[in-house]
C-alpha positions as CSV (number, residue, x, y, z in Angstrom):
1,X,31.2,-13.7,-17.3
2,X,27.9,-14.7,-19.1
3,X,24.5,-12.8,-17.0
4,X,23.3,-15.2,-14.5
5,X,19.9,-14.1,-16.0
6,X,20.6,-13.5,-19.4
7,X,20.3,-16.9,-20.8
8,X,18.4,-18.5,-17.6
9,X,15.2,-16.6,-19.1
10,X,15.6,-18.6,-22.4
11,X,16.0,-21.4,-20.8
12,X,13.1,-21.1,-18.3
13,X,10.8,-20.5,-21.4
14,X,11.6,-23.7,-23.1
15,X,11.1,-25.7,-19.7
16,X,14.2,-27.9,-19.8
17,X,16.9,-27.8,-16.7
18,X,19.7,-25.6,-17.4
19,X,23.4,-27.3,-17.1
20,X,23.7,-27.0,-13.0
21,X,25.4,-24.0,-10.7
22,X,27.7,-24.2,-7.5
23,X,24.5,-26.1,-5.8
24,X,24.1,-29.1,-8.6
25,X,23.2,-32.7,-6.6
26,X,22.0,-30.4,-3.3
27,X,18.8,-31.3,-2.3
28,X,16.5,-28.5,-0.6
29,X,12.7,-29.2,1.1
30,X,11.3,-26.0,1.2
31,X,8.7,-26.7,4.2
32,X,8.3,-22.7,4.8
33,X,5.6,-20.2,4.1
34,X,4.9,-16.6,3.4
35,X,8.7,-14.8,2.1
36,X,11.4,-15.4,4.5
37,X,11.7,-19.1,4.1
38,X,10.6,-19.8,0.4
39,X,12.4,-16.3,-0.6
40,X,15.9,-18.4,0.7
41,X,15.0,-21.7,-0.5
42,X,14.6,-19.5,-4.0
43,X,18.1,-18.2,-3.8
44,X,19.4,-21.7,-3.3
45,X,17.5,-22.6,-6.2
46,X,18.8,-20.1,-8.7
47,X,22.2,-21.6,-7.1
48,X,21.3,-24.7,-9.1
49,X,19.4,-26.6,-6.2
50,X,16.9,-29.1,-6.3
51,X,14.0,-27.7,-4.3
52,X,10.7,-29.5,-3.7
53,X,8.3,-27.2,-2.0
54,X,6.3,-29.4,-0.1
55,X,3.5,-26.8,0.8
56,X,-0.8,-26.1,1.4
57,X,-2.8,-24.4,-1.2
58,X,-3.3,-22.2,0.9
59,X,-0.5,-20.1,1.7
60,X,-0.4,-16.4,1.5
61,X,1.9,-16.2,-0.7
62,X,-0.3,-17.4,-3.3
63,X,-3.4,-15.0,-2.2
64,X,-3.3,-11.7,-3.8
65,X,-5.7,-9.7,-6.4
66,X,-3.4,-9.6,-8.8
67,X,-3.1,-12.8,-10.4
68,X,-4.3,-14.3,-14.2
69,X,-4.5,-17.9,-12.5
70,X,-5.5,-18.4,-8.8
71,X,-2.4,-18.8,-6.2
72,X,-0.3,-17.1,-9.0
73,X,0.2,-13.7,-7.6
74,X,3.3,-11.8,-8.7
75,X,5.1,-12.3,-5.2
76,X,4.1,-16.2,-5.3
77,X,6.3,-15.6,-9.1
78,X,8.7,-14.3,-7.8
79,X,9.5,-16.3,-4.7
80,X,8.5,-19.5,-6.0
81,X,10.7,-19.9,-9.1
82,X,13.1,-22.7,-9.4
83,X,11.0,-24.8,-7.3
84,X,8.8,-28.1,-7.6
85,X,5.7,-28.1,-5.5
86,X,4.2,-31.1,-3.7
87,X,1.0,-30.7,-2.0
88,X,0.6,-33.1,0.9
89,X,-1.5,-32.7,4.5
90,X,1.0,-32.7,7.2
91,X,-1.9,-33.9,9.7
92,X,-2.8,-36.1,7.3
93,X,-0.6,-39.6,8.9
94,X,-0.3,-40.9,5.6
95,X,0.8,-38.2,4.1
96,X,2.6,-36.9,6.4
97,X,4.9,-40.2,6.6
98,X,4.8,-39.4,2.6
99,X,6.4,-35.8,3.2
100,X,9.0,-37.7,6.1
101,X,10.7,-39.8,3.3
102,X,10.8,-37.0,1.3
103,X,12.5,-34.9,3.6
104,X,14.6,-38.5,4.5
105,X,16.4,-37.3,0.7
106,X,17.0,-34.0,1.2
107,X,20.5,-32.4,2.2
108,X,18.4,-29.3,3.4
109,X,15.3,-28.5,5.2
110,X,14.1,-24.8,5.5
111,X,10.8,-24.6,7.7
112,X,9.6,-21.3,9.5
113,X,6.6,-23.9,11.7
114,X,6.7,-22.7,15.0
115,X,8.3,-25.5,17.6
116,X,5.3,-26.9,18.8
117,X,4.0,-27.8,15.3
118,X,6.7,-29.3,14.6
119,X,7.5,-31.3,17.9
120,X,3.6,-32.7,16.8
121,X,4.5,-33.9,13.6
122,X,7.3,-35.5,14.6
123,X,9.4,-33.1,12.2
124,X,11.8,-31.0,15.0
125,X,15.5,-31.8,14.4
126,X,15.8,-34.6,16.7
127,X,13.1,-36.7,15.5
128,X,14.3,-36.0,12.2
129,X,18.2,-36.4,12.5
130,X,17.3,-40.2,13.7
131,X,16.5,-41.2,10.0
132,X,18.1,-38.4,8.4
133,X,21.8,-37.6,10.5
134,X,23.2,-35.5,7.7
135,X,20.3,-33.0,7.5
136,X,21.2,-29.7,7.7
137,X,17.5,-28.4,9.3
138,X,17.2,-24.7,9.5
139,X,14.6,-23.1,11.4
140,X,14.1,-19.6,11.7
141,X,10.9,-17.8,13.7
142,X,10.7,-14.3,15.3
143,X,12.1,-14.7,18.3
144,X,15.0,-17.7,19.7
145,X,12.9,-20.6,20.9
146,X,14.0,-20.4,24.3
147,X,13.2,-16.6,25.4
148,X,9.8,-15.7,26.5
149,X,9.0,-14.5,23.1
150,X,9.2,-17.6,21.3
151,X,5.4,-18.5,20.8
152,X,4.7,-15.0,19.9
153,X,3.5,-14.7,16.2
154,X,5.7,-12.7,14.0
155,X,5.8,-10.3,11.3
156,X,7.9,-8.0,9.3
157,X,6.4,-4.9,11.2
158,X,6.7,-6.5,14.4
159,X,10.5,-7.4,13.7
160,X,11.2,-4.7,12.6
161,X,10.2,-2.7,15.9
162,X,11.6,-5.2,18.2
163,X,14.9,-4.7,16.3
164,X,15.6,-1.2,16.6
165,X,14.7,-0.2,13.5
166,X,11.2,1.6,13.7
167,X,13.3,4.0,16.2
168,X,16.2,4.6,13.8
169,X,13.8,5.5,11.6
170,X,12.1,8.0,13.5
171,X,14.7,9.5,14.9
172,X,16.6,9.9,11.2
173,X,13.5,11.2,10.2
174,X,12.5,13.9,13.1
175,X,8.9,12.3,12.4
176,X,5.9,12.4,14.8
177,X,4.5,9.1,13.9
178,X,6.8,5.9,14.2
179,X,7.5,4.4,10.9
180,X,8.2,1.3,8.9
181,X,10.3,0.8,6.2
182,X,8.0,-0.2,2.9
183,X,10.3,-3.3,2.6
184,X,9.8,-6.6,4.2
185,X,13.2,-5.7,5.5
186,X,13.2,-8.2,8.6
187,X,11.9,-11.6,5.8
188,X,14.8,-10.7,3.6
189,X,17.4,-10.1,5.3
190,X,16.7,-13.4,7.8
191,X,16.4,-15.0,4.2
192,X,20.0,-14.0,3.2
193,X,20.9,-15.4,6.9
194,X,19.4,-18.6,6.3
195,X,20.8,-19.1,3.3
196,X,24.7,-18.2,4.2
197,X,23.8,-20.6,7.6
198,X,22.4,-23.4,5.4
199,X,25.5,-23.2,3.2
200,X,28.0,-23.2,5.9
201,X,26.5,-26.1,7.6
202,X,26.5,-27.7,4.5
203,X,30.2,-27.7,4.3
204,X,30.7,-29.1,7.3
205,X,28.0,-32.3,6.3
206,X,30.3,-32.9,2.9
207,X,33.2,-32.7,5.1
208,X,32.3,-35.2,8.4
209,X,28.7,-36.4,6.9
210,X,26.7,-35.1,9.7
211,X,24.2,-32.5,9.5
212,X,22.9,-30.3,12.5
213,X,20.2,-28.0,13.5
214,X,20.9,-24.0,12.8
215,X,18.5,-21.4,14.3
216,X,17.6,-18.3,12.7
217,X,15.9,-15.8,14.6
218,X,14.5,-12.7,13.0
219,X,14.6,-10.0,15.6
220,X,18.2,-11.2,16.5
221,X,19.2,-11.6,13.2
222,X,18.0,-7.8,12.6
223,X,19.1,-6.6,15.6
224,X,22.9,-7.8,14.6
225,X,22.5,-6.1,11.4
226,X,21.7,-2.5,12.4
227,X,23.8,-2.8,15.4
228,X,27.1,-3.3,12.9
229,X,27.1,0.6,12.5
230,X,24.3,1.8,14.7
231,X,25.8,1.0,18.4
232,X,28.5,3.8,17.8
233,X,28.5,5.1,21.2
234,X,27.1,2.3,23.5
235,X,30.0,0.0,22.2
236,X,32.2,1.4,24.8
237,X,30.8,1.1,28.5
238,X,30.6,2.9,30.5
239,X,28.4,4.8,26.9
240,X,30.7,7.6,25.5
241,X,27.5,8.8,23.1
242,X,24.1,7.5,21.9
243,X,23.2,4.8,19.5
244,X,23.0,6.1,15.6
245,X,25.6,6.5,13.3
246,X,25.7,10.0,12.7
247,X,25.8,10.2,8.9
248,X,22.3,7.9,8.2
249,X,20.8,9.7,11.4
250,X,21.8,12.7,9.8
251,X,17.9,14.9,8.7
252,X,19.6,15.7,5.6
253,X,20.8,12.4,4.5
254,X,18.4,12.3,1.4
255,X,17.9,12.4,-2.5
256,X,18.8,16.3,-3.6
257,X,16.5,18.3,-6.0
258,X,18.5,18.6,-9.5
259,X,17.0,21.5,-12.0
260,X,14.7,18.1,-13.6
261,X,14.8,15.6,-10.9
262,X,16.1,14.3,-7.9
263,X,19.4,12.5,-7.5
264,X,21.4,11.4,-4.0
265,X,24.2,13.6,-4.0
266,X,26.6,13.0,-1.3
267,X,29.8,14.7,-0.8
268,X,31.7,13.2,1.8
269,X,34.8,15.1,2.0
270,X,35.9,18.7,2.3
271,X,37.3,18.1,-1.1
272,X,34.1,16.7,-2.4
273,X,31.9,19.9,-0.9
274,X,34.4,22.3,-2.7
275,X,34.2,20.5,-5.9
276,X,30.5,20.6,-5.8
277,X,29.9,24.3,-5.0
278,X,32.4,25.7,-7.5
279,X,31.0,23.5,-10.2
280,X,27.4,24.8,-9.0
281,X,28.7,28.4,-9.7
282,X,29.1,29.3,-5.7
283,X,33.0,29.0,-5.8
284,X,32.2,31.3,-2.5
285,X,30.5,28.8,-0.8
286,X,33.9,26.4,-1.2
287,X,35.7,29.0,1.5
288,X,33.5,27.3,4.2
289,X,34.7,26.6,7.4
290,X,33.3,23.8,7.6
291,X,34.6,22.3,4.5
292,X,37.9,23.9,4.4
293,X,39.1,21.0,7.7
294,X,40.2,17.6,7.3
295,X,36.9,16.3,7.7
296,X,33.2,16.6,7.6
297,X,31.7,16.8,11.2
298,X,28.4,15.1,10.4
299,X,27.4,15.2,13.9
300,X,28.0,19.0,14.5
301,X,27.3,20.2,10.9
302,X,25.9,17.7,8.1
303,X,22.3,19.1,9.0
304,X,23.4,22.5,8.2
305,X,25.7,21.4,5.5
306,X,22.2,19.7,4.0
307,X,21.0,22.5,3.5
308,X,23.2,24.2,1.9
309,X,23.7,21.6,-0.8
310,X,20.1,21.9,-1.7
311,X,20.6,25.6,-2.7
312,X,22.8,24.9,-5.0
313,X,21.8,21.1,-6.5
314,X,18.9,22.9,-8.5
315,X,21.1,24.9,-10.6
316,X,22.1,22.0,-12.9
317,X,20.3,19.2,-14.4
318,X,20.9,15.4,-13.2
319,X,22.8,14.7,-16.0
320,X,25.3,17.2,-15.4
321,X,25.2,16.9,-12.0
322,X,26.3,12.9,-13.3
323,X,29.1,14.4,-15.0
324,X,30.5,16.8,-12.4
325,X,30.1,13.9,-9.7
326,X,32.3,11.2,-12.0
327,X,34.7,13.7,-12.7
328,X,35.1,14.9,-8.9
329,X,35.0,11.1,-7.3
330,X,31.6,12.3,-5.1
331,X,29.3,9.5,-4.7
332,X,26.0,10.3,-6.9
333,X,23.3,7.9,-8.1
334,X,19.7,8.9,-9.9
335,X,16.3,8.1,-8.3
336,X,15.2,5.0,-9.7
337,X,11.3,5.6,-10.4
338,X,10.6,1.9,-9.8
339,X,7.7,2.0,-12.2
340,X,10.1,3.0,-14.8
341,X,12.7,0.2,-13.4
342,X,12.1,-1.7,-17.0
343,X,13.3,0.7,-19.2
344,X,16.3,1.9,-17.4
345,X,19.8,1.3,-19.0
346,X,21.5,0.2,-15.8
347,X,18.6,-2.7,-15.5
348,X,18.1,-3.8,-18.9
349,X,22.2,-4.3,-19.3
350,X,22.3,-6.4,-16.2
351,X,18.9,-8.5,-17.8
352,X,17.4,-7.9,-14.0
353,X,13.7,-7.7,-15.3
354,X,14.0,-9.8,-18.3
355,X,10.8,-10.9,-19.9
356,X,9.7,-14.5,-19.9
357,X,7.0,-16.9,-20.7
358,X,5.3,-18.9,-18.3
359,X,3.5,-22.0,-19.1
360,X,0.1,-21.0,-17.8
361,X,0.4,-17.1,-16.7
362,X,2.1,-15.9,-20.1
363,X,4.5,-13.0,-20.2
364,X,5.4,-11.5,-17.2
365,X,8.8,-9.4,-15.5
366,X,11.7,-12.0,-13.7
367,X,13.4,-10.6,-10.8
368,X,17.1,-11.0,-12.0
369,X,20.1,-12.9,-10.6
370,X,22.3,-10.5,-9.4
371,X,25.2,-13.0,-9.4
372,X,27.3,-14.0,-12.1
373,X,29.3,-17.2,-11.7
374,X,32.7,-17.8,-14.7
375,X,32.4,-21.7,-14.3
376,X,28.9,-22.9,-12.7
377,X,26.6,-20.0,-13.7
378,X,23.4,-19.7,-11.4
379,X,20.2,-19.4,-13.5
380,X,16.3,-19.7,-13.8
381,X,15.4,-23.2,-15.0
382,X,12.4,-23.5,-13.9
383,X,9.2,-20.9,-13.6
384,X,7.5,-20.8,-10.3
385,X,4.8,-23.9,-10.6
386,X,1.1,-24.2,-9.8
387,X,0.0,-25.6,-6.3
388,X,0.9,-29.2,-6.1
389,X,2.0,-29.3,-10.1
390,X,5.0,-31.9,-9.2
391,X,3.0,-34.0,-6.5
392,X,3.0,-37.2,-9.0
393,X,6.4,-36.5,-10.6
394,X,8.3,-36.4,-7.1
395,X,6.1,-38.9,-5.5
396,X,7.1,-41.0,-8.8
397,X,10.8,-40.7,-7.8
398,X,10.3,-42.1,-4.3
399,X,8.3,-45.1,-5.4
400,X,10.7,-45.7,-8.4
401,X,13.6,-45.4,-5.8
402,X,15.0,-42.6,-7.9
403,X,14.6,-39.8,-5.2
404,X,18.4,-37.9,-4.9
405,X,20.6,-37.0,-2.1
């Protein structure tokens, strides 16, 4: 199968659309701002989506230092790609009724407006479904619209607490201080929600014709996803143990010192452990106890065990330490230096930072597809565009009666 990126750079750079993926003939208003929203409309995009971004100038997104053209910041790149972008006033009435037959074509709406806004505009679900019945409308915010939380303003941090996950973190970490992850963990992974929800509700609309309103909370939707392993104990009731599954809150879950680097080592059976410490020239440590039964007691031991392994990981380089891994079946990986990302093998082969030309910003790094499709391949067609840059050319199609659904 062809690199969903490899030729969808090439094809990006000479601004023409590429033959379509899975999502050819689905239309997709992107009415969302900031990462969680536009980051999912993106993906459907790159799925071979028509997405019109209907959006303000103004959006964070687009402010940044980094930049060679105003509102062209390397996240607003990155995000924004695939997309054509309409600028029109929502509290503007004209144009507002403007962006309400635009969004009268579409098969999909993403917006992250909090209810209220909406309910103003006239542009919640129910007002919408009269005109449009077979929109599929999702709307994600932090918290479900009918809790207590719901008008509260949200943000990645504040997710991100309210999910659990700032006291995972903590706790795996045996830190004083309460920490985030340096990931807009709770935007991305409501992202991939909205965009598995979109397409499932899409299904049903080709199937009966009717679209429907899906909700996406963040802090549930993150909640659900740390709870998959993390609840261990608190599954059963009455408890039989805490929350955290043992090996990730386990202090020496981490990347290993190698006699030039780091790498993650991690041996997960007995098996593995022996393997390790004969090949790190301690065939004594092998007669272990602890790794001698028929299986690893993270909870009672992996601390100690972490330990151990870091006396003995220094004694060979990464490579070797590669080499002995493969061989033994024990799950190894490198540290990825980010700012080195570019010139790593791995990366280059799979084309996931591919250099392209844009019209008006030049050269600059694409975020890879990491999806490869054998019959309707997913690709880049179209760099991220300026603020408003298809206002006329979409407009056009609505006066012209050309406008898709």
């Amino acid at each position: 199968m062809e690199s969903a990126t490899a030729a969808a750079v090439a094809t990006a750079e000479t601004g023409e659309d590429a033959p379509g993926g899975p999502l050819a003939g689905v239309r997709v208003i992107d009415m969302a701002t900031v990462v969680m929203g536009p980051y999912a409309a993106q993906i459907l995009g790159d799925l071979g989506a028509d997405v019109i971004k209907i959006e303000s100038p103004n959006d964070t997104v687009r402010i940044g230092v980094l930049h060679r053209t105003p509102g062209m910041t390397p996240l607003n790149l990155n995000v924004n790609r695939n997309k054509r972008s309409v600028t029109l006033d929502l509290k503007d009435e004209r144009e507002r009724a403007t962006a309400l037959e635009l969004i009268g074509t579409a098969d999909i709406l993403i917006t992250n407006m909090r209810i209220d806004a909406l309910r103003r505009l006239g542009m919640d679900y129910d007002s919408l479904a009269v005109a449009n019945p077979r929109l599929v409308y999702a709307h994600a915010q932090g918290f479900r619209p009918d809790s207590d939380r719901a008008r509260l303003a949200a943000y990645d941090e504040t997710v991100q607490a309210a999910s659990g996950l700032v006291d995972l973190a903590q706790r795996a970490g045996d830190v004083g201080a309460p920490v985030v992850l340096p990931s807009i963990f709770g935007d991305k992974v409501a992202a991939l929600t909205i965009v598995y929800a979109a397409l499932a509700a899409l299904v049903h609309q080709r199937a009966t014709g009717r679209g429907q309103h899906v909700e996406i909370p963040m802090v549930d939707t993150l909640l659900a996803f740390n709870l998959v392993e993390h609840l261990q104990g608190r599954v059963f009731e009455p408890p039989m143990g805490p929350t955290g599954f043992p090996l990730s809150m386990n202090k020496g879950h981490r990347a290993r010192p190698t006699k030039d680097g780091l790498a993650m080592v991690i041996p997960y059976t007995p098996q593995n452990f022996r393997d390790l410490f004969a090949a790190a020239g301690r065939p004594d440590l092998a007669e272990d106890p602890r790794v001698n039964g028929e299986f690893i007691d993270s909870t009672r031991d992996g601390e100690a065990l972490a330990e151990l392994l870091e006396t003995v990981t220094p004694r060979l380089t990464t490579a070797r330490w590669a080499e002995v891994c493969a061989k033994h079946s024990i799950p190894f990986g490198p540290v990825l230096r980010l700012d080195e990302a570019a010139e790593d093998p791995y990366v280059q082969g799979g084309h996931l930072l591919d250099v392209a030309e844009h019209p008006t910003e030049g050269a600059y790094r694409v975020v890879g597809i990491p999806l490869a499709f054998s019959a309707t391949p997913a690709s880049v067609r179209r760099h991220a565009p300026l603020p408003g840059q298809h206002t006329d050319e979409v407009l056009g199609e609505l006066t012209n009666g050309e406008a898709r659904r």
